[in-house]
Each structure stands twice: as C-alpha cells, then as structure tokens.
N, C-alpha and C positions, 0 to 999 in steps of 0.2 A: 158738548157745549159748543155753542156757534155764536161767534162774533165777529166783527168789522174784518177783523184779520182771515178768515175765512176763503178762499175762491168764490164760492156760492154767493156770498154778502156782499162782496164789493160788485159782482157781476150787477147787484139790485140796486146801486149805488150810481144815481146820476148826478151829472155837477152840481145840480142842484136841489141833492140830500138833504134836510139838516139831520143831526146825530145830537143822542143826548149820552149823556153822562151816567153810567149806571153807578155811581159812587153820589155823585152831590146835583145832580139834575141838570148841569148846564146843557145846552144847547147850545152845539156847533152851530151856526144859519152862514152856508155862505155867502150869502147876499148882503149879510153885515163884515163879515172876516173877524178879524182878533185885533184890536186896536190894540189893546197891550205888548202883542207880539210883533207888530206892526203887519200885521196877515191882511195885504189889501181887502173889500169887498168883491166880491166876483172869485175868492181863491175856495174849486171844490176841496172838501175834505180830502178827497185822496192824494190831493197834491199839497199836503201843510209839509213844511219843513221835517226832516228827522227829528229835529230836536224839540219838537213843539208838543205840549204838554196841555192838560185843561189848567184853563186860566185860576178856576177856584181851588182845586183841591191837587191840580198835581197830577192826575193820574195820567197814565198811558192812552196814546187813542184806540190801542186796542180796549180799552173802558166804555168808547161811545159803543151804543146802538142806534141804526136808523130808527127816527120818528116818522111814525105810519100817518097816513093825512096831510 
C-alpha cells in the first residue's frame, strides 16, 4: 500500500499539492492553509506542523492522498 508517507509519493508532491482525506474527503489546498490550525495560505503539505491533524475527522496526514488534476 502506498501513501503520502511513501519516498515515491512525496517525491510527486509539489508545494502546490492539494491532498484529500481518504477517511472523510477533505482537501488539504495549500493555497487556502488551515485556518483552524492557523496553517497560513501558501503552507505546502509537507511542511504542516507535526502536530497537525485533518480538520474534520482527526485523522493522520499519512490519511491524505494527492488529488490528480
């Protein structure tokens, strides 16, 4: 199984990813950030905070997968 946490996956992982949530659909966009978390606009996925989590349901960012397109 291959995910975000992968070598391979993040190598495909540009700053400007977005990643969805394979538990409850969110969409990381980093062009929006995490206003909850206070995750500026402009912050790529691979640099969120250790502690940062999806916003709806909690899960791990090993959860997202890039969104293709």
């Amino acid at each position: 199984m291959t995910g975000p946490e992968t070598g391979e996956e993040q190598s495909r992982l540009s700053d400007d990813s977005r990643l969805e949530c394979r538990i409850c659909w969110y969409v990381y966009d980093p062009a929006e950030g995490d206003p909850v978390e206070q995750i500026p606009p402009g912050t790529p996925f691979l640099e969120l905070p250790g502690h940062w989590r999806c916003p709806q349901c909690d899960a791990e960012p090993s959860a997202f997968l890039p969104v293709e397109g």
